[in-house]
N, CA, C and O atoms as CSV, one atom per row, in Angstrom:
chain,resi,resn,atom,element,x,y,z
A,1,UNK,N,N,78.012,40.624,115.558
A,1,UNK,CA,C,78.956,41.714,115.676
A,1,UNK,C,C,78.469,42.890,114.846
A,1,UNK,O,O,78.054,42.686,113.705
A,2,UNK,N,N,78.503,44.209,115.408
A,2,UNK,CA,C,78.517,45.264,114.494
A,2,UNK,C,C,79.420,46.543,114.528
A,2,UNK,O,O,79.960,46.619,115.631
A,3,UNK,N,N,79.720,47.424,113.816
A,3,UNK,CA,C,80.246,48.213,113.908
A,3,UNK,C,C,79.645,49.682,114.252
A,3,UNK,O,O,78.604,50.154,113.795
A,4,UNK,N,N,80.614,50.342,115.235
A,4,UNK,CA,C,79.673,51.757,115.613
A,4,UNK,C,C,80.776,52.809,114.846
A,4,UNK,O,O,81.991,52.608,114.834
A,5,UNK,N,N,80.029,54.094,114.143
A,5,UNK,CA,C,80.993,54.541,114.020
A,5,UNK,C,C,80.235,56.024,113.998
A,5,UNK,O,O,79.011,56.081,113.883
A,6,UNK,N,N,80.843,56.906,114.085
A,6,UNK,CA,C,80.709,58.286,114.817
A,6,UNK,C,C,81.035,59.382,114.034
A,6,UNK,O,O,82.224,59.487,113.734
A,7,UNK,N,N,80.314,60.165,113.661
A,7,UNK,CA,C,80.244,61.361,112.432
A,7,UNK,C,C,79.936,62.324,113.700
A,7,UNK,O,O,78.812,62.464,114.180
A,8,UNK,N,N,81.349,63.097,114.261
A,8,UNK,CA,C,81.604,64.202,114.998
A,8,UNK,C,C,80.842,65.507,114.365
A,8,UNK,O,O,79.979,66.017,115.079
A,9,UNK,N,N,81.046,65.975,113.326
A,9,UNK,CA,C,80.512,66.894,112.500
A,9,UNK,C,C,79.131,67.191,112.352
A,9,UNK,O,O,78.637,68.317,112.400
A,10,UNK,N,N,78.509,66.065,112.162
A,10,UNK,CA,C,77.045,65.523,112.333
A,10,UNK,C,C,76.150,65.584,113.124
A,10,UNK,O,O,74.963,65.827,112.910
A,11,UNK,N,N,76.963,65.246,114.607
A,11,UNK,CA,C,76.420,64.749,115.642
A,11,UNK,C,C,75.732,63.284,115.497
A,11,UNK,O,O,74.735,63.007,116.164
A,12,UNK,N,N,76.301,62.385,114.614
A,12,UNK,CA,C,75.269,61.512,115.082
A,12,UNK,C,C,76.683,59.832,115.093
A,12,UNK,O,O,77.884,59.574,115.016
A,13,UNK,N,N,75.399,59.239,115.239
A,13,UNK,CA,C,76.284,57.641,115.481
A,13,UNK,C,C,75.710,56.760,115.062
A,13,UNK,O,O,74.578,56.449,115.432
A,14,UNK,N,N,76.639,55.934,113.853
A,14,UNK,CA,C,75.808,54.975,113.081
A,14,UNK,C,C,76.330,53.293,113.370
A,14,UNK,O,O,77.459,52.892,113.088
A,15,UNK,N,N,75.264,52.458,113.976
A,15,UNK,CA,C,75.481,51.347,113.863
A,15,UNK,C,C,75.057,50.406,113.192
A,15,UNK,O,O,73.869,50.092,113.117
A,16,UNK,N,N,76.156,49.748,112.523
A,16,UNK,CA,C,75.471,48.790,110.917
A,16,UNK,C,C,76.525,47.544,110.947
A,16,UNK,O,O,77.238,47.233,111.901
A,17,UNK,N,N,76.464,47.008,109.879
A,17,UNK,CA,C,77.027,45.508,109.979
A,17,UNK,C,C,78.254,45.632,110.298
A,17,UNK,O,O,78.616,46.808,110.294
A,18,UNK,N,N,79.362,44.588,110.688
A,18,UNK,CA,C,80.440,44.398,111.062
A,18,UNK,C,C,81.795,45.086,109.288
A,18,UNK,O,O,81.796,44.758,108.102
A,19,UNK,N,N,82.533,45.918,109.977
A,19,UNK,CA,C,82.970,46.863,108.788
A,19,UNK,C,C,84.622,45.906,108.601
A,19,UNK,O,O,85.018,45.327,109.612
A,20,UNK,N,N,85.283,45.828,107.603
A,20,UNK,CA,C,85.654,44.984,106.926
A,20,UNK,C,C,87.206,45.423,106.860
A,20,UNK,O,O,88.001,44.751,106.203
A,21,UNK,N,N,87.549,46.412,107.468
A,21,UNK,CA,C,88.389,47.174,107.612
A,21,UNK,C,C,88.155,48.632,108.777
A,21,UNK,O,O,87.217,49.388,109.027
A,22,UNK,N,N,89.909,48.443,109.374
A,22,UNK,CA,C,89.562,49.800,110.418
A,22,UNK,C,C,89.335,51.182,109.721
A,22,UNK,O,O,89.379,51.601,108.564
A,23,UNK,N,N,89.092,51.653,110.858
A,23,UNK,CA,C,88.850,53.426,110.481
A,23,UNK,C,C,88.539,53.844,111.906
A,23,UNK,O,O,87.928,53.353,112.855
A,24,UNK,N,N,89.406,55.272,111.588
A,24,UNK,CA,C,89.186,56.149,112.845
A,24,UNK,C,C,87.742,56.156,113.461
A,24,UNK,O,O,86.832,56.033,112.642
A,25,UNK,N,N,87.437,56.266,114.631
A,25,UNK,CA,C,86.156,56.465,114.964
A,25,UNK,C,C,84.886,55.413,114.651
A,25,UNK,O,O,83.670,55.593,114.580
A,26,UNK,N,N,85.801,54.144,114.486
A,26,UNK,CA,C,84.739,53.079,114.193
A,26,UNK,C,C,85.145,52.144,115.597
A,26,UNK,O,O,86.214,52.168,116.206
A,27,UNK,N,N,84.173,51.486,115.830
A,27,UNK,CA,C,84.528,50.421,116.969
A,27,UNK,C,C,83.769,49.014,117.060
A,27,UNK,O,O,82.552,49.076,117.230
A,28,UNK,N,N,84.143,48.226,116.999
A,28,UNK,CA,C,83.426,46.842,117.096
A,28,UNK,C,C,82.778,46.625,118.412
A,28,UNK,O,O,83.310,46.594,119.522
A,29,UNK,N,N,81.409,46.468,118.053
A,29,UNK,CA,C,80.406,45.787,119.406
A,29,UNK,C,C,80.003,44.216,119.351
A,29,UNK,O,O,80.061,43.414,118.418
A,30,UNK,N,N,79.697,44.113,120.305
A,30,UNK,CA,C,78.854,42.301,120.527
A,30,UNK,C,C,77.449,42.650,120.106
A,30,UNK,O,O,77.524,43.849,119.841
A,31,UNK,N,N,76.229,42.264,119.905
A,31,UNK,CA,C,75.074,42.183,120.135
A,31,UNK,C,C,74.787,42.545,121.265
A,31,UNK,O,O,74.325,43.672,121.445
A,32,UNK,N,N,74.955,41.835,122.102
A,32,UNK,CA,C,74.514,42.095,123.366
A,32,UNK,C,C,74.731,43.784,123.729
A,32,UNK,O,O,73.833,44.365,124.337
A,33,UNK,N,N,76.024,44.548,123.299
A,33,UNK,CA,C,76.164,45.804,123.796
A,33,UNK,C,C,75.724,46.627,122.801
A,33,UNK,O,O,76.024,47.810,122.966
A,34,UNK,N,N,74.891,46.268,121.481
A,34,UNK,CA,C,74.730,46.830,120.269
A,34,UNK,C,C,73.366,47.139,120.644
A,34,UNK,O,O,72.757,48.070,120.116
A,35,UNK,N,N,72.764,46.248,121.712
A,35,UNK,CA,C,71.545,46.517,121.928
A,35,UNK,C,C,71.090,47.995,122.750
A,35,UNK,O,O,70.332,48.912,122.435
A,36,UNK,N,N,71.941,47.732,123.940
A,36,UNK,CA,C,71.970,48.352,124.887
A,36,UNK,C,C,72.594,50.146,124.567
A,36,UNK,O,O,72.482,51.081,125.359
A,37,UNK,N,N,73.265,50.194,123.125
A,37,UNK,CA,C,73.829,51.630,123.278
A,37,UNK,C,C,72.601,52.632,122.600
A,37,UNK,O,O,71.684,52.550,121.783
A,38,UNK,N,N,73.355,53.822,123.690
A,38,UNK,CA,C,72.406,54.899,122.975
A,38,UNK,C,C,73.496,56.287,122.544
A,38,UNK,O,O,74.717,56.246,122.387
A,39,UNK,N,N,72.977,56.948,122.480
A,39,UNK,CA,C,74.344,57.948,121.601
A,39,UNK,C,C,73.644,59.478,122.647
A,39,UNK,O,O,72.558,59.812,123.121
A,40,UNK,N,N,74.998,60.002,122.585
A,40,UNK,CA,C,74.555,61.049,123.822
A,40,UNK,C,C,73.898,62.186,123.251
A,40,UNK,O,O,73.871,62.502,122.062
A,41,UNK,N,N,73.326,62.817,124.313
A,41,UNK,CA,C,72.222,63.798,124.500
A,41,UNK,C,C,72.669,64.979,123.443
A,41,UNK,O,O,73.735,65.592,123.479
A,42,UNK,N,N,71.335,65.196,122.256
A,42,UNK,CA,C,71.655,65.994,121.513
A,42,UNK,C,C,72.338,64.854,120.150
A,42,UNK,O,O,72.717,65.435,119.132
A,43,UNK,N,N,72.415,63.909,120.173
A,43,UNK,CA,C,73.467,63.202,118.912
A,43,UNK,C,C,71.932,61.985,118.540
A,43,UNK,O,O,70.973,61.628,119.224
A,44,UNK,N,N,72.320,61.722,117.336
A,44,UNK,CA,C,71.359,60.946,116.582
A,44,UNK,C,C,72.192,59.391,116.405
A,44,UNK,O,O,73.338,58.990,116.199
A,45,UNK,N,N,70.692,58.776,116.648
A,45,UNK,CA,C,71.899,57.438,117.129
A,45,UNK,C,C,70.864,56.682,115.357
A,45,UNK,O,O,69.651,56.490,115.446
A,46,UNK,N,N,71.481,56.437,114.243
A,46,UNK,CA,C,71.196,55.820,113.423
A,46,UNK,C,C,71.518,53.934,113.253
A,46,UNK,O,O,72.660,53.488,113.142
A,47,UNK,N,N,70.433,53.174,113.265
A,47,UNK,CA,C,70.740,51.744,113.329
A,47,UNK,C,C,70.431,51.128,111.778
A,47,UNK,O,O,69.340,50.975,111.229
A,48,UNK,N,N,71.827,50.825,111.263
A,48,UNK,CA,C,71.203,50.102,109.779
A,48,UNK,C,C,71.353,49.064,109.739
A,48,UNK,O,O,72.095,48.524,110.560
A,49,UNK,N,N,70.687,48.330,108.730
A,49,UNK,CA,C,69.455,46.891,108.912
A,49,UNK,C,C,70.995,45.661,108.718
A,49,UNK,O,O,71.871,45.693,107.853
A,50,UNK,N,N,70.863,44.902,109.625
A,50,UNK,CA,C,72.182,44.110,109.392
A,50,UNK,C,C,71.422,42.503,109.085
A,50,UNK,O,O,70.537,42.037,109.802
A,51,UNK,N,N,71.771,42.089,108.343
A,51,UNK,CA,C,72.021,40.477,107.249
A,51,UNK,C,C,72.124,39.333,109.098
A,51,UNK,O,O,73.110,39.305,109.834
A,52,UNK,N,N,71.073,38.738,109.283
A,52,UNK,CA,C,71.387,37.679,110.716
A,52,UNK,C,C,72.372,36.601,109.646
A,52,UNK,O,O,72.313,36.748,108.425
A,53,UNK,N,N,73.136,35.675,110.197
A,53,UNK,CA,C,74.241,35.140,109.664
A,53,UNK,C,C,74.512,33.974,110.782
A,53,UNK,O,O,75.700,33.694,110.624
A,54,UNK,N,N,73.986,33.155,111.839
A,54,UNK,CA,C,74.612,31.998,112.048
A,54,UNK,C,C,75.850,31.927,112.578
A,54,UNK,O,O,76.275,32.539,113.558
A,55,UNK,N,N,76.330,31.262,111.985
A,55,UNK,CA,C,77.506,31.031,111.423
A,55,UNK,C,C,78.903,31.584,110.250
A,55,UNK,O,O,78.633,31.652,109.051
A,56,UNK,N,N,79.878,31.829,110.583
A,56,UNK,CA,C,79.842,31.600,108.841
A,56,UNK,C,C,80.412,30.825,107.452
A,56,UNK,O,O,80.633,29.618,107.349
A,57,UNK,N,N,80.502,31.352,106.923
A,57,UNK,CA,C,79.840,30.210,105.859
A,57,UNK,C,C,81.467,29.983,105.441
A,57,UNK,O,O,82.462,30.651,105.721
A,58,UNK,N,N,81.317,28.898,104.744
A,58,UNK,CA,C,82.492,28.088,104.369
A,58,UNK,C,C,83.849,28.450,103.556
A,58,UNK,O,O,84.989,27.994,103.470
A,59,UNK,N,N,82.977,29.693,102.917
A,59,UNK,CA,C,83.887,30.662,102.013
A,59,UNK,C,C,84.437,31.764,102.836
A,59,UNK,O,O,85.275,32.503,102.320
A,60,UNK,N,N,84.119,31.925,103.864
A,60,UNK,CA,C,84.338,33.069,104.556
A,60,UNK,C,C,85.446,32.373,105.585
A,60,UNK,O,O,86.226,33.173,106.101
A,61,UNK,N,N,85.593,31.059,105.918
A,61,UNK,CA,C,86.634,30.836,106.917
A,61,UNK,C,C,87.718,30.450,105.798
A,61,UNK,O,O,88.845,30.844,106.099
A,62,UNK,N,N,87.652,29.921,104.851
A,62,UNK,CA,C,88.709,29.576,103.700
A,62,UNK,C,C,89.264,31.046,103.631
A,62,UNK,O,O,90.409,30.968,104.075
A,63,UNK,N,N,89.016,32.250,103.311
A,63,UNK,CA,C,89.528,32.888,103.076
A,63,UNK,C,C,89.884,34.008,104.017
A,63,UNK,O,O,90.600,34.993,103.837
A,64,UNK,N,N,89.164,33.584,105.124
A,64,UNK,CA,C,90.287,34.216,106.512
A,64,UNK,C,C,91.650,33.175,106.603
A,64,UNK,O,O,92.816,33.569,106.620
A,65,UNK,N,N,91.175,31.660,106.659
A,65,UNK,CA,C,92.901,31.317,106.550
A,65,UNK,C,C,93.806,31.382,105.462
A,65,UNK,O,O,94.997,31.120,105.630
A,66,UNK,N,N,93.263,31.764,104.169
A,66,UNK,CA,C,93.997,32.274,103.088
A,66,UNK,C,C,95.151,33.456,103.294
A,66,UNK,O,O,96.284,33.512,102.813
A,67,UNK,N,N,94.518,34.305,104.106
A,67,UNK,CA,C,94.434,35.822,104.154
A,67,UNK,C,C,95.777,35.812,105.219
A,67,UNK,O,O,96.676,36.653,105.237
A,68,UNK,N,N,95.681,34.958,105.845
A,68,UNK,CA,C,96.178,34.705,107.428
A,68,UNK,C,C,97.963,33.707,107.002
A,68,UNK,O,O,98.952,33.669,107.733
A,69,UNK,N,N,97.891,33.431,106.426
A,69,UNK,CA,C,98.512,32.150,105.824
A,69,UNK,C,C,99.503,33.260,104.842
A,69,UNK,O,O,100.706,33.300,105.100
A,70,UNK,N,N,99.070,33.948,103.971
A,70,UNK,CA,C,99.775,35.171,103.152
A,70,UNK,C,C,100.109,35.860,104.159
A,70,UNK,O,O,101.318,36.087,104.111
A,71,UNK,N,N,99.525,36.392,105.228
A,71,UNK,CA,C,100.581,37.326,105.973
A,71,UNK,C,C,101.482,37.205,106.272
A,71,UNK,O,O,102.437,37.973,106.151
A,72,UNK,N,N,101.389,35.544,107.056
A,72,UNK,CA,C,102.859,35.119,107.903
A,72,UNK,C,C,103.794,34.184,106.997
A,72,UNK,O,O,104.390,33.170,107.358
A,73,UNK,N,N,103.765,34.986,105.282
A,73,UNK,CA,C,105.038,34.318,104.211
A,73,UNK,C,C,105.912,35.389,104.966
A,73,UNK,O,O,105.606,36.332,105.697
A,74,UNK,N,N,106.994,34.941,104.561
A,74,UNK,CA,C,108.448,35.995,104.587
A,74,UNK,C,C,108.431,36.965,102.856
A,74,UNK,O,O,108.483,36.546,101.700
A,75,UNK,N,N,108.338,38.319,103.415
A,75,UNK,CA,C,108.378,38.774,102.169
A,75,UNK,C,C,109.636,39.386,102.368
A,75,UNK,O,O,109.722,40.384,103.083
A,76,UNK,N,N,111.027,38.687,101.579
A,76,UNK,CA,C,112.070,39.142,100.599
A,76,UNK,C,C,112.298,39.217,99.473
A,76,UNK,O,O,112.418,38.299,98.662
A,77,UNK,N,N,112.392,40.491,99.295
A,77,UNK,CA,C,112.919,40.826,97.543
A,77,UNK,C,C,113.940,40.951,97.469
A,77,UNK,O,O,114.624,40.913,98.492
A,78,UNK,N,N,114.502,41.155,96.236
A,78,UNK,CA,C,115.675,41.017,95.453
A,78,UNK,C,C,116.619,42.285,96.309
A,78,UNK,O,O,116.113,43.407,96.279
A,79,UNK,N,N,117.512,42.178,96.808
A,79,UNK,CA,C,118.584,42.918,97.691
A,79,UNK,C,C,117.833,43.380,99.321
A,79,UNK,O,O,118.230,44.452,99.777
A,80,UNK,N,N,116.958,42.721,100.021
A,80,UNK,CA,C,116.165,42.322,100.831
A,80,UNK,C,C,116.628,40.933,101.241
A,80,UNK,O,O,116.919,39.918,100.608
A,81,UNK,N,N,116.572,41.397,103.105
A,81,UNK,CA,C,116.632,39.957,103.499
A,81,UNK,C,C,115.390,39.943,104.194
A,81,UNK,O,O,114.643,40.789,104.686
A,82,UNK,N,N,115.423,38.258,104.031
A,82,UNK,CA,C,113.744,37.300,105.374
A,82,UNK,C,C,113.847,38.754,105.914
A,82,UNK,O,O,114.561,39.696,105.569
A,83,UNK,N,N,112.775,38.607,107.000
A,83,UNK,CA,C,112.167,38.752,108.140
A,83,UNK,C,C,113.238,38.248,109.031
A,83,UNK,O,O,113.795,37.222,108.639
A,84,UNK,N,N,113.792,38.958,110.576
A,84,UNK,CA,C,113.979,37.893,111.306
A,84,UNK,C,C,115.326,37.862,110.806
A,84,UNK,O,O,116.026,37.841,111.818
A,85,UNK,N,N,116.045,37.847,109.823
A,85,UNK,CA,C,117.826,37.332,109.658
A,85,UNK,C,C,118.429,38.852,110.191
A,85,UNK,O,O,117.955,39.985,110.269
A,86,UNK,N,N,119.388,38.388,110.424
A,86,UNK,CA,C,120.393,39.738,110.630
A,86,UNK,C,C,121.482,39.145,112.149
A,86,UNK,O,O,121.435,37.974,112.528
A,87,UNK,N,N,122.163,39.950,112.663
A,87,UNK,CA,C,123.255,39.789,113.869
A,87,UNK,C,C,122.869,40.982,115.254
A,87,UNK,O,O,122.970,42.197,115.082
A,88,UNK,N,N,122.454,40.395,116.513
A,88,UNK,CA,C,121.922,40.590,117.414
A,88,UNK,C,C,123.015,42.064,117.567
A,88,UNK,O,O,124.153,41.876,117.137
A,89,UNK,N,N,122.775,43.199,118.033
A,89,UNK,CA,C,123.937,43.762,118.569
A,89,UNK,C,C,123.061,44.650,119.516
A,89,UNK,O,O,123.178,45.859,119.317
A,90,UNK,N,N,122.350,44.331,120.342
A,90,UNK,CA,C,121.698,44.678,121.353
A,90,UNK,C,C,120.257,44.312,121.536
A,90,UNK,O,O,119.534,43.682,120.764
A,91,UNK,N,N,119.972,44.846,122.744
A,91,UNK,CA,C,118.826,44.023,123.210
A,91,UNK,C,C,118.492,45.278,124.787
A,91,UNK,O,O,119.252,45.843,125.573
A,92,UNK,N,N,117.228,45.251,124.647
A,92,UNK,CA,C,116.598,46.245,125.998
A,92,UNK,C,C,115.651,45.228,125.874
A,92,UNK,O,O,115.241,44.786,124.801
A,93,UNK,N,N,115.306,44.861,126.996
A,93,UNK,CA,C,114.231,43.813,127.679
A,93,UNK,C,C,113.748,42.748,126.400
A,93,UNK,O,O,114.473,41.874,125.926
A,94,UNK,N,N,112.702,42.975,126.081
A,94,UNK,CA,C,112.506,41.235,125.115
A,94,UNK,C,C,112.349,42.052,123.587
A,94,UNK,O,O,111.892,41.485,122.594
A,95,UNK,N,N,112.861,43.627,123.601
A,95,UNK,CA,C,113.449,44.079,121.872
A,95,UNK,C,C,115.007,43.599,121.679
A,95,UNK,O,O,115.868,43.472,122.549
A,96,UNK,N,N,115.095,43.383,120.335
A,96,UNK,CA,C,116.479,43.085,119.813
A,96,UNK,C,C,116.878,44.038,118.844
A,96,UNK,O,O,116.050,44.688,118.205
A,97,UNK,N,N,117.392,44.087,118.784
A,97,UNK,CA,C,118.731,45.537,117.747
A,97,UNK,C,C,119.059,43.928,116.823
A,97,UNK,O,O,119.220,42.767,117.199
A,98,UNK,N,N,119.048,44.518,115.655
A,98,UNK,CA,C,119.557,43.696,114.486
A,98,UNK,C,C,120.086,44.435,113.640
A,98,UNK,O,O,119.506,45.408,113.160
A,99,UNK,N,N,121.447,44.023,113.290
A,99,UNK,CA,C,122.095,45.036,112.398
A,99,UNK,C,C,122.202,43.685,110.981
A,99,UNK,O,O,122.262,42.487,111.257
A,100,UNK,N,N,122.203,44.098,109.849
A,100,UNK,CA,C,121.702,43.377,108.354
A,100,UNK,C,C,122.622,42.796,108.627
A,100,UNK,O,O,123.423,43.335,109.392
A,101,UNK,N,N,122.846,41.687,108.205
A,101,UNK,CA,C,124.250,40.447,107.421
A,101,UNK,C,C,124.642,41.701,105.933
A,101,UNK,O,O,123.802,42.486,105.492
A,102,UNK,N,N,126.202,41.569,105.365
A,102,UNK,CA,C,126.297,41.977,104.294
A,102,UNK,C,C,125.793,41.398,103.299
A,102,UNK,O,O,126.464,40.380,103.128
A,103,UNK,N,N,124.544,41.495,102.115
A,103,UNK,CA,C,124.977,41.032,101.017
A,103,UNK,C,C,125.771,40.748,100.396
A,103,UNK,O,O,126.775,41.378,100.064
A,104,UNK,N,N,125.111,38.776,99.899
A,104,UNK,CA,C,126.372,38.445,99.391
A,104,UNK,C,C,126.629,39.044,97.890
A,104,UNK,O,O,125.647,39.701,97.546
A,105,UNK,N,N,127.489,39.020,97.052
A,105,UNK,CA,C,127.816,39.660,95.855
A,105,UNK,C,C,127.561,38.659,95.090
A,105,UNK,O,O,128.258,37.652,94.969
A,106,UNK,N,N,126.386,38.942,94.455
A,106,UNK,CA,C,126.468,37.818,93.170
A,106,UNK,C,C,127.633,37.889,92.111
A,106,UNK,O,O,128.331,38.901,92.030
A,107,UNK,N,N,127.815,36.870,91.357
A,107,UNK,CA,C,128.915,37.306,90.327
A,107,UNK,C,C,128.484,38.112,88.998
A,107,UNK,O,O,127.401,37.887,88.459
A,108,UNK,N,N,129.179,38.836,88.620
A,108,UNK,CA,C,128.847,39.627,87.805
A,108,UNK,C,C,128.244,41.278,88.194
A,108,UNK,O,O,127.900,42.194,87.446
A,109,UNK,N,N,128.293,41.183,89.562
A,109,UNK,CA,C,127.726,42.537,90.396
A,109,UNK,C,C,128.558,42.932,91.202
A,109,UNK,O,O,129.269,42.156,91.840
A,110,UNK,N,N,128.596,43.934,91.284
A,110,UNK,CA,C,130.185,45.062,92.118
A,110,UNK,C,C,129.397,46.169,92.580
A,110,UNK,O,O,129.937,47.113,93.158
């Protein structure tokens, strides 16, 4: 996999290792189509040297399901509810309208 990404200003187009995060004007290729691109007439097509890789490595799938595993917690804080709780009060095709449950009142809080 690599990433193409495109300096308008420049004119040119740089393809280098797979980028680790989005950004405007970047786009993920296969090999196969990384081979085949060229950058249009008048634009500088720059190719930087990418790491061959197999597979990958053991630390790298641990911490995609790390990563993956933290996303889908429920993040509620303190006067915050779950994800997902609340009372249906409409619905347009497969969206739902959720209006909050009241907080309950702890004691000692008014």
């Amino acid at each position: 996999m690599f990433t193409l990404t495109y300096v308008y200003r420049d004119s040119t187009a740089v393809l280098g290792p797979l980028a680790t995060y989005a950004e405007p004007h970047c786009y993920d290729l296969c090999a196969e189509h990384s081979e085949r691109l060229t950058a249009p007439m008048g634009w500088e097509l720059v190719r930087l040297p990418v790491e061959e890789e197999s597979e990958p490595s053991t630390d790298d799938l641990e911490a995609l399901a790390d990563a993956v595993r933290e996303a889908a917690k429920p993040t509620a804080g303190p006067g915050q509810e779950p994800v997902g709780q609340g009372t249906e009060v409409g619905r347009r095709g497969h969206l739902r309208v959720l209006r909050s449950e009241p907080a309950a009142t702890q004691p000692g809080q008014e």
